[in-house]
C-alpha atoms as one frame of an Amber mdcrd trajectory, in Angstrom:
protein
 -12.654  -9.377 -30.358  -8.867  -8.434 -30.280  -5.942  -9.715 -29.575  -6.077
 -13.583 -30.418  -9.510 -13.462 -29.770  -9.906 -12.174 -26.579 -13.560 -10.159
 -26.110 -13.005  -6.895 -25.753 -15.448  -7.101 -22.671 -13.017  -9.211 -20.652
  -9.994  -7.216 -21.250 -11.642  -3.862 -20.130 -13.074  -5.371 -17.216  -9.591
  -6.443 -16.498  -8.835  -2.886 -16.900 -10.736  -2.112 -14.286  -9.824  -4.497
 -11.938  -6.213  -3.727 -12.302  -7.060   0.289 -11.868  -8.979  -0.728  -8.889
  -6.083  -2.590  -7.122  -3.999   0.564  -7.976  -6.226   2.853  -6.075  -6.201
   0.715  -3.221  -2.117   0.914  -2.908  -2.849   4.602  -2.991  -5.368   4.806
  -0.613  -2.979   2.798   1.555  -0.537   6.161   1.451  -3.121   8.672   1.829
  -4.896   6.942   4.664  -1.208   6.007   6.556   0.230   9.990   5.467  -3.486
  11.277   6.958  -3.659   9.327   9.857  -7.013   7.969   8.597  -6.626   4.648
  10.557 -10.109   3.669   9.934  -9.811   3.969   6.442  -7.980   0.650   6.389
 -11.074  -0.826   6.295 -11.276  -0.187   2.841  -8.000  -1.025   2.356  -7.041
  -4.421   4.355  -8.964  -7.834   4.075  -9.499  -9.119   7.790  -7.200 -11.674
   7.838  -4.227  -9.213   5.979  -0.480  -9.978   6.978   1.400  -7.157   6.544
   5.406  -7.235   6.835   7.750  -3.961   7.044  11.037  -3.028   8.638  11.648
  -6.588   9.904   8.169  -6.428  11.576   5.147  -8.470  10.174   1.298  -7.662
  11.327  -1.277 -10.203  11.252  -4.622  -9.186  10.996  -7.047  -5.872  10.497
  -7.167  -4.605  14.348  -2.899  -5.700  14.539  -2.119  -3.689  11.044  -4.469
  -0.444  12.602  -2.967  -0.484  16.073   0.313  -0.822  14.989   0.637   1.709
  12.348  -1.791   4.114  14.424   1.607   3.965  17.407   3.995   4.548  14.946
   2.464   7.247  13.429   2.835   8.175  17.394   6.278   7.631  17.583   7.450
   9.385  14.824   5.582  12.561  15.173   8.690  13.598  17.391   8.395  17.587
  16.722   4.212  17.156  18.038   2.607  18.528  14.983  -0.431  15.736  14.933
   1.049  14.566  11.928   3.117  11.534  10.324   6.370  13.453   8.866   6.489
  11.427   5.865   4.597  11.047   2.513   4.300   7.622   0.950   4.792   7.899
  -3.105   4.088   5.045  -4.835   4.980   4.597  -8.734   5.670   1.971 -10.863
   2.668  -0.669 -10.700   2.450  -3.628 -12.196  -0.156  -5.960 -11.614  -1.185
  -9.876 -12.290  -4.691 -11.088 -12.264  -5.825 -14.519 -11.479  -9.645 -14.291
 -10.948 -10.421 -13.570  -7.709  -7.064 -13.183  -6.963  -4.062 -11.025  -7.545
  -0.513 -10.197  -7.092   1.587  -7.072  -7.405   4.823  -5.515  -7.427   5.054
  -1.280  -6.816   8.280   0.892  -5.715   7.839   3.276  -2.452   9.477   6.352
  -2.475   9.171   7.750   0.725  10.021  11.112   2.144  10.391  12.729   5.698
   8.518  16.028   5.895   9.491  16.828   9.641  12.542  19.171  10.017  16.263
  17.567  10.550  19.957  18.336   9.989  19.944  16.588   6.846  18.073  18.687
   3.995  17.968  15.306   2.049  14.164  14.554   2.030  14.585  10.462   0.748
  14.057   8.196   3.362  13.813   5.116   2.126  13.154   3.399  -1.698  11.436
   0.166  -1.706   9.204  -2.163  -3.231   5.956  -3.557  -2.198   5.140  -7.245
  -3.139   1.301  -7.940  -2.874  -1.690 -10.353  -2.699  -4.897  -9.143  -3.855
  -8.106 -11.016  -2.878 -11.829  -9.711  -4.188 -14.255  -9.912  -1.222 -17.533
  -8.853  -1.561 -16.597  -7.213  -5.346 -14.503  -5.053  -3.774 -10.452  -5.755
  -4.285  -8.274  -5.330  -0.665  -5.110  -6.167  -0.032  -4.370  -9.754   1.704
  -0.595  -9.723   1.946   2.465  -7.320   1.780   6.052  -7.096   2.135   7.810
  -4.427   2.107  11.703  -4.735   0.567  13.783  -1.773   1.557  16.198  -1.471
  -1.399  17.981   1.898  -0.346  17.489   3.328   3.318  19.109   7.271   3.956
């Protein structure tokens, strides 16, 4: 035991679940910068509601459909790929059994060519809900605060 008594069991499997629920954020960005859609299975529990850029999705198929046409839309130049990259830094997480929340900044930058050499987009931060289904942690809710937009 450390710590006023805490086992040390329960604060490394704590560990765990925290580095877990990281992972997940970034396999959020790798699967949305990829255009691994289906990957969002891994990601998303079914009933996730997701809210960005005054726009809020409700539900697995409404979160892949949606973010699968705007990776569409803003592949203006026709490479087959999303001109951005999703960073995300700054993690802090709050367990509560099977249950979670979180707080993370997004730094995102445009990859596609434009007047502006500036590569910033947008800063924001994510706010969270983190449910364990199954033993596996997904993400239930998010909203996305855009602090600084280029």
């Amino acid at each position: 035991m450390r710590d006023g008594g805490t086992p040390i069991d329960s604060r490394l499997a704590a560990l765990l679940d925290i580095e877990e629920i990281r992972r997940l954020r970034m396999r959020y960005a790798h699967c949305l910068d990829s255009g691994n859609f289906e990957g969002f299975d891994r990601v998303f529990t079914p009933d996730a509601v997701v809210a960005v850029l005054g726009g809020e999705m409700a539900g697995l198929p409404a979160i892949k459909a949606d973010l699968a046409e705007a990776y569409r839309l803003y592949d203006r130049d026709g490479r087959k790929h999303y001109p951005f990259v999703h960073a995300i830094t700054n993690h802090e997480v709050t367990l509560a059994g099977d249950e979670a929340t979180g707080r993370c900044c997004l730094i995102d930058f445009e990859t596609a060519p434009k007047p502006d050499p500036n590569p910033l987009l947008l800063l924001g931060i994510y706010a969270d809900q983190y449910r364990r289904i199954d033993g596996a942690w997904r993400i239930s809710g998010s909203q996305l605060e855009v602090v600084w937009k280029s």
